[in-house]
Phi, psi and omega in degrees: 000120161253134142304105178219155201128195179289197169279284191323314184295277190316309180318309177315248112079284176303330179305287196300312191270350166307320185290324198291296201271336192062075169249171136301298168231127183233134176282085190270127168243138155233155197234031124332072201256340181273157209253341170298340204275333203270110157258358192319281124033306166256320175281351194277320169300337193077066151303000000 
């Protein structure tokens, strides 16, 4: 599954497949090595 967009667009994006699957948890990898870059993190908080 990717995710792409803004921080708002992904949140939607994560939101929508948490409801679809009835999920909890979700595991995330990224390859994203400069850190300004890693938003996963802020968006999961509602940065």
């Amino acid at each position: 599954m990717t995710f792409m967009g803004s921080k708002d667009t992904i949140r939607e994006q994560l939101t929508r497949f948490q409801e679809k699957y009835n999920i909890d948890e979700i595991m995330a990898v990224s390859y994203i090595l400069d850190p300004d870059k890693q938003i996963f993190k802020e968006i999961v908080d509602g940065k």
